[in-house]
C-alpha positions as CSV (number, residue, x, y, z in Angstrom):
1,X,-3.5,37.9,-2.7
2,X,-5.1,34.5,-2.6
3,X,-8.2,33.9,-4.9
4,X,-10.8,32.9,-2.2
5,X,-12.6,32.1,-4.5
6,X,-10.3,28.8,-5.2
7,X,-11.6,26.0,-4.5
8,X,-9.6,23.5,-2.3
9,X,-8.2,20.4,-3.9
10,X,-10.3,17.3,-4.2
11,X,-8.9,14.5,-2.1
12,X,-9.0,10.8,-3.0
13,X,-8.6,7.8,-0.1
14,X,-6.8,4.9,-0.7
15,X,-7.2,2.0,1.4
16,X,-3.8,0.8,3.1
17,X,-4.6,-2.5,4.3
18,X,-2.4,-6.1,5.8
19,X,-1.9,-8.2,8.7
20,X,-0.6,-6.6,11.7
21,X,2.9,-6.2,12.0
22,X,3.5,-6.6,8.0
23,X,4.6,-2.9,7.7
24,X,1.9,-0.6,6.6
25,X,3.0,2.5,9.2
26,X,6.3,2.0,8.8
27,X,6.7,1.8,4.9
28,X,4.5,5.5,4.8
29,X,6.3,6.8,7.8
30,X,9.5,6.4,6.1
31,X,8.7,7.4,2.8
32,X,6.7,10.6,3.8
33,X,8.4,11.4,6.7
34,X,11.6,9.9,6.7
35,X,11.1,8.6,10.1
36,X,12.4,5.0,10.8
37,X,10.9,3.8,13.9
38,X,9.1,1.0,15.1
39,X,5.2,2.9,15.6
40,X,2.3,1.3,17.8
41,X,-0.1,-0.7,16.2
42,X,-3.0,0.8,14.5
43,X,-5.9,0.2,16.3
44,X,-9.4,0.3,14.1
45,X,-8.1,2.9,11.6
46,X,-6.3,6.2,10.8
47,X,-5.9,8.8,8.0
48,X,-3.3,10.8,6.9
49,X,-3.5,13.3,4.0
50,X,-0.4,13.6,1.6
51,X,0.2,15.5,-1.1
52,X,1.6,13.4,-4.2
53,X,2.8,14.7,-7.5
54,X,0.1,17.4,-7.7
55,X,-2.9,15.5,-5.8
56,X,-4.3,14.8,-2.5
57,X,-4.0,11.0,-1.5
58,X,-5.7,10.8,1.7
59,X,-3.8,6.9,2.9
60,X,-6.9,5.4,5.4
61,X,-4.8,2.8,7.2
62,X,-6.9,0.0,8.4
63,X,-5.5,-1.9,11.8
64,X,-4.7,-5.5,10.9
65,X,-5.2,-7.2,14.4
66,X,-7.8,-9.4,15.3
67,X,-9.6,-8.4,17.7
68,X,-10.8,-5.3,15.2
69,X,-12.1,-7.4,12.6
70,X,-15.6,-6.4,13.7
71,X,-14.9,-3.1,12.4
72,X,-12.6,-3.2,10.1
73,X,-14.8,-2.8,7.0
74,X,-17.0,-0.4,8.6
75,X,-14.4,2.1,7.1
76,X,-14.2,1.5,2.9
77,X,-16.7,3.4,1.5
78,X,-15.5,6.7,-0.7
79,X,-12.0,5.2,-1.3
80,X,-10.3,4.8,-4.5
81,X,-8.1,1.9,-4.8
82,X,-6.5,-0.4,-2.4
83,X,-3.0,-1.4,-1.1
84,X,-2.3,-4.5,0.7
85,X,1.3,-5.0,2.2
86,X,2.4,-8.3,2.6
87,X,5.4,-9.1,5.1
88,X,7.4,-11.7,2.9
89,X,8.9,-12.8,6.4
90,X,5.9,-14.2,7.7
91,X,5.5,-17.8,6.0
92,X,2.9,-19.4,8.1
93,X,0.4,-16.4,8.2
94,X,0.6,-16.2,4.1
95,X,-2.8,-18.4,3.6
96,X,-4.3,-15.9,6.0
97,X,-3.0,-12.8,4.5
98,X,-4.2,-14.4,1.3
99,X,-7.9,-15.2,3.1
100,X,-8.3,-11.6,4.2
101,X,-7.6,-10.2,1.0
102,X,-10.1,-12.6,-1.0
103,X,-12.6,-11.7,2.3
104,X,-11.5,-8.1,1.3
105,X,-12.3,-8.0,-2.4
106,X,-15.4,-9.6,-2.2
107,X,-16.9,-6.5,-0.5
108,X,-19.3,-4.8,-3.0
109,X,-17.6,-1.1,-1.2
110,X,-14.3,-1.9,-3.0
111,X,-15.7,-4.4,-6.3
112,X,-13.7,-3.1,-9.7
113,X,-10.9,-1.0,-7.2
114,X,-7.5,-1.0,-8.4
115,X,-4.8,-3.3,-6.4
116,X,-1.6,-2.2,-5.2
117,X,0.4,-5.0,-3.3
118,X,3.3,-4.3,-1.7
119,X,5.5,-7.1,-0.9
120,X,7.5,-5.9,2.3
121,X,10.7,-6.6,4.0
122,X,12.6,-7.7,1.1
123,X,16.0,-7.1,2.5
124,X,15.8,-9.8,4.9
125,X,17.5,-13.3,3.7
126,X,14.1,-15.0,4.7
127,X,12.0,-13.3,2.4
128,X,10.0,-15.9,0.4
129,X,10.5,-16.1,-3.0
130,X,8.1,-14.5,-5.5
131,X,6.8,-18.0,-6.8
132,X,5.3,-19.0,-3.3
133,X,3.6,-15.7,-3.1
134,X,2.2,-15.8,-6.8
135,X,0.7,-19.0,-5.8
136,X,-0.4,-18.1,-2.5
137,X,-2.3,-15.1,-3.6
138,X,-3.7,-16.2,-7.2
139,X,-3.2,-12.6,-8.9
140,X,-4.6,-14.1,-12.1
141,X,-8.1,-14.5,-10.9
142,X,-7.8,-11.5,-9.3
143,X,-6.9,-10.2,-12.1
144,X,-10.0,-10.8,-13.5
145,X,-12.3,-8.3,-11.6
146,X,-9.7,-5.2,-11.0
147,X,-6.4,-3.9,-12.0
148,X,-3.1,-5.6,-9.8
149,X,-0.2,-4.8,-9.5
150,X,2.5,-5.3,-6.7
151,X,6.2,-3.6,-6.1
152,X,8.9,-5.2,-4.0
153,X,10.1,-3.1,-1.0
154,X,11.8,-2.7,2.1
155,X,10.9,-0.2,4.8
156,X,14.8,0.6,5.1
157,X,14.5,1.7,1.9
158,X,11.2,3.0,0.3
159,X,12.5,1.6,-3.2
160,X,9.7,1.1,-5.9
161,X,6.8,3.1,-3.7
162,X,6.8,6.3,-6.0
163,X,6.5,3.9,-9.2
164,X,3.3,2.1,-7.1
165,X,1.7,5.0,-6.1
166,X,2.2,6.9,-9.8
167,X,0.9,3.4,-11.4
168,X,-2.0,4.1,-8.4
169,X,-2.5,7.4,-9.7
170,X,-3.2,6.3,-13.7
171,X,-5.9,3.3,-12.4
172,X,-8.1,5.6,-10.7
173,X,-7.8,8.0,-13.6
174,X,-5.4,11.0,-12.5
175,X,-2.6,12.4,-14.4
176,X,0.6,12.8,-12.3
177,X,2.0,16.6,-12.1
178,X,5.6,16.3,-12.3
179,X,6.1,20.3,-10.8
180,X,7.2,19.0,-7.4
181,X,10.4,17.0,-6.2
182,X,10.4,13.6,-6.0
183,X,10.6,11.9,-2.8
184,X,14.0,10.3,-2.8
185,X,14.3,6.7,-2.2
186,X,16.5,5.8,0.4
187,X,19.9,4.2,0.1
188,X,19.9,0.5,0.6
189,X,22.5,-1.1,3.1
190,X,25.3,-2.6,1.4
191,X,23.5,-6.5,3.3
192,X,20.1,-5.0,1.8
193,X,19.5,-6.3,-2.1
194,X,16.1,-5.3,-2.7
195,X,14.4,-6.6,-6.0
196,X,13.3,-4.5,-9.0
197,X,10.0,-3.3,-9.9
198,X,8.0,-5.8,-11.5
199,X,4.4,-5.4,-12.9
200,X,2.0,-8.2,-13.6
């Protein structure tokens, strides 16, 4: 018999943010799921609660169109930590990926939140190379005011996402439970050469 007593397990929202079309649905549907689609676009936001290595990480998914700007820090109050995904594809939106993120931090809702950044669609021969990004985005001054760290990924392939999210876990001061399964990466393409974990 169930203790009713029990009570039911704290949940902690982490803020999934990035310009439209960078990947945000697709890298979570794929790595929760295991769907591989191509999903509509988020409109202002939307939540979805996943259980991960003993906690409840409720992933609030903020649309990354324009036209919802207006509203799209009406929703970051009560989260834990942040995750921007970057689509390494997209060279001439990079200094505005990089302005919405500095517009981002500077909101006193999120000041001292941990920093996941996810550098998306790695497997493609366009992807720019780490040393444009680095300077693009200025991770040392950010760096100064919150904990960063990025993974390289591919949606094809989910490879690096449990490390993020376990490195999320520590910064906002959980202890992973390693009692469940671990979500298995999937197999890259023999074209698909996805870089290693790397932690600044």
């Amino acid at each position: 018999m169930e203790n009713s007593s029990e009570k039911p397990k704290e949940s902690h929202t982490i803020l999934v943010m990035g310009l439209d079309e960078s990947g945000k649905t697709s890298i979570f549907n794929h790595y929760f799921f295991g769907e591989l689609f191509a999903p509509a676009p988020t409109d202002v936001f939307e939540e979805n609660l996943h259980e991960f290595y003993g906690h409840n990480l409720n992933f609030r998914e903020i649309g990354g169109r324009y036209r919802f700007k207006p509203q799209r820090y009406d929703n970051l109050s009560g989260s834990k930590a942040i995750i921007w995904v970057f689509d390494s594809i997209d060279q001439y939106r990079r200094t505005e990926s990089f302005e919405e993120l500095d517009e981002l931090l500077k909101r006193e809702e999120v000041a001292n939140l941990p920093l996941l950044f996810i550098v998306n669609k790695q497997d493609s021969k366009f992807a720019m190379p780490w040393e444009d990004i680095e300077n693009t985005f200025q991770f040392e001054e950010i760096r100064k005011s919150r904990p960063v760290n990025y993974i390289c990924t591919t949606s094809h392939t989910c490879q690096n996402v449990t490390e993020g999210l376990l490195w999320l876990l520590t910064k906002i001061g959980l202890e992973p439970v390693y009692e469940q399964e671990e979500p298995k990466e999937q197999e890259p393409q023999e074209d698909e050469q996805p870089r290693e974990l790397q932690f600044i």
